[in-house]
C-alpha positions in Angstrom: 6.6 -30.1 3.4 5.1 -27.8 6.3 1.1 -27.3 6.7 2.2 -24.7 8.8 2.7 -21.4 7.4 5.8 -20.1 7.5 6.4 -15.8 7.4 10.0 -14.8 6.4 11.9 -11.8 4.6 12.0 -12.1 0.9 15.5 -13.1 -0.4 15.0 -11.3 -4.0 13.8 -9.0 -6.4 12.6 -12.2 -8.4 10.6 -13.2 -5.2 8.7 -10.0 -4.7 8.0 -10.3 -8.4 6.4 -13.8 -7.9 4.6 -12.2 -4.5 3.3 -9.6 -6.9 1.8 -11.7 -9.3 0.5 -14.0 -7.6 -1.6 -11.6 -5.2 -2.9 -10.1 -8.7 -3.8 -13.6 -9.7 -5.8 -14.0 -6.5 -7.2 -10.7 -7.3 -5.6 -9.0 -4.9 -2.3 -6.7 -4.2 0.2 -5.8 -2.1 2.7 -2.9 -2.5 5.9 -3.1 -1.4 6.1 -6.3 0.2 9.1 -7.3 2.4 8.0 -10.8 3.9 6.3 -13.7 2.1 4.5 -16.8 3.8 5.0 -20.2 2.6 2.7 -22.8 3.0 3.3 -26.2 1.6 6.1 -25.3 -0.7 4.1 -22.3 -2.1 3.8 -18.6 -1.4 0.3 -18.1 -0.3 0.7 -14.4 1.7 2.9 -11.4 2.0 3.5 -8.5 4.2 4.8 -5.0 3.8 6.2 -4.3 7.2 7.1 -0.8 7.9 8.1 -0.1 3.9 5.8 3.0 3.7 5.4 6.2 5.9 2.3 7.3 6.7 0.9 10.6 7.1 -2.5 11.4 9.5 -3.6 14.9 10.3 -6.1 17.0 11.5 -7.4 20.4 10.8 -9.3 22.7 12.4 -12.9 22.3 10.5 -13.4 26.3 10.8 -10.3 28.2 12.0 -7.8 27.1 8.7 -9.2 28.1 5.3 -8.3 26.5 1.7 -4.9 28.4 1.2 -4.0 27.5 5.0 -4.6 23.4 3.8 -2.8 24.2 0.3 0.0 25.8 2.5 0.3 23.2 4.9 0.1 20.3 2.3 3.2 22.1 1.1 4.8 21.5 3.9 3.7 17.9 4.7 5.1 16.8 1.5 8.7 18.3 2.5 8.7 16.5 5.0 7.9 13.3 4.3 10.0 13.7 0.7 12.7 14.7 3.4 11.2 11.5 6.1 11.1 8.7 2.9 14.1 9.7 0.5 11.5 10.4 -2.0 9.5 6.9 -1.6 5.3 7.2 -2.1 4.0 7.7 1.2 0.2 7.2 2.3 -2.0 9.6 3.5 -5.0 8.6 5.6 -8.1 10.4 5.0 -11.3 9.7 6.3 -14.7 9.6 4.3 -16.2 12.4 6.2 -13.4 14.8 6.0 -14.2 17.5 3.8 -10.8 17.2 2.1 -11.8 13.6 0.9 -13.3 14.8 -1.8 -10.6 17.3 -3.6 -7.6 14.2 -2.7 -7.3 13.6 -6.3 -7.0 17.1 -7.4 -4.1 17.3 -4.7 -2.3 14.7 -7.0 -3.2 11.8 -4.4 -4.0 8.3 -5.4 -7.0 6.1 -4.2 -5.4 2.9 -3.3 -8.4 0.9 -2.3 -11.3 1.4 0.3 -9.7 -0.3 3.1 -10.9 0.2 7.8 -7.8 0.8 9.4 -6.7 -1.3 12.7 -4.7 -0.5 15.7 -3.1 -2.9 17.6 -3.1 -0.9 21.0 -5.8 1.5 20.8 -4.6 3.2 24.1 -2.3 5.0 22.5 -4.5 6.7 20.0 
């Protein structure tokens, strides 16, 4: 029995199930996950490790009108149906953006209220 935890690919379908459920348990969730860590005997983690594609953009806040941004959503989700083979992709929007607030209308989902990290912020 390892104290250590211990990351590794899941093996099954039954396995993400359990990773699943037991991240709702903890009151919690994951989407997608594609590596589970092990501690004592037990999954107590899980990572989703380049599963989804994510979309960031910017928009000139005065030179493209509504119909430009419905125009251009048009074309993002092309390409990323095109990019993912049809899989949900995220789209990263930030509070202040004045598009935050018509997301839903778009047909987009709130996942959760999350910061976003980088881990080399020298090539932002």
């Amino acid at each position: 029995m390892s104290h250590v935890p211990l990351i590794r690919r899941i093996k099954s379908k039954e396995e993400a199930q359990l990773v699943l459920k037991y991240a709702a348990e903890d009151n919690d969730g994951i989407g997608l996950p594609t590596h589970v860590v092990i501690k004592n005997n037990e999954i107590v983690g899980a990572g989703s490790l380049n599963v989804l594609s994510v979309l960031m953009a910017w928009n000139h806040s005065k030179k493209i009108t509504p119909r430009d941004s419905i125009q251009i959503k048009h074309a993002y989700d092309a390409i990323m149906e095109e990019k993912t083979n049809g899989l949900p992709y995220i789209v990263l929007c930030n509070k202040m953006s004045p598009y935050n607030g018509v997301m839903k209308s778009l047909g987009y989902v709130p996942i959760w209220e999350t910061e976003i990290f980088t881990s080399n912020p020298n090539v932002l």
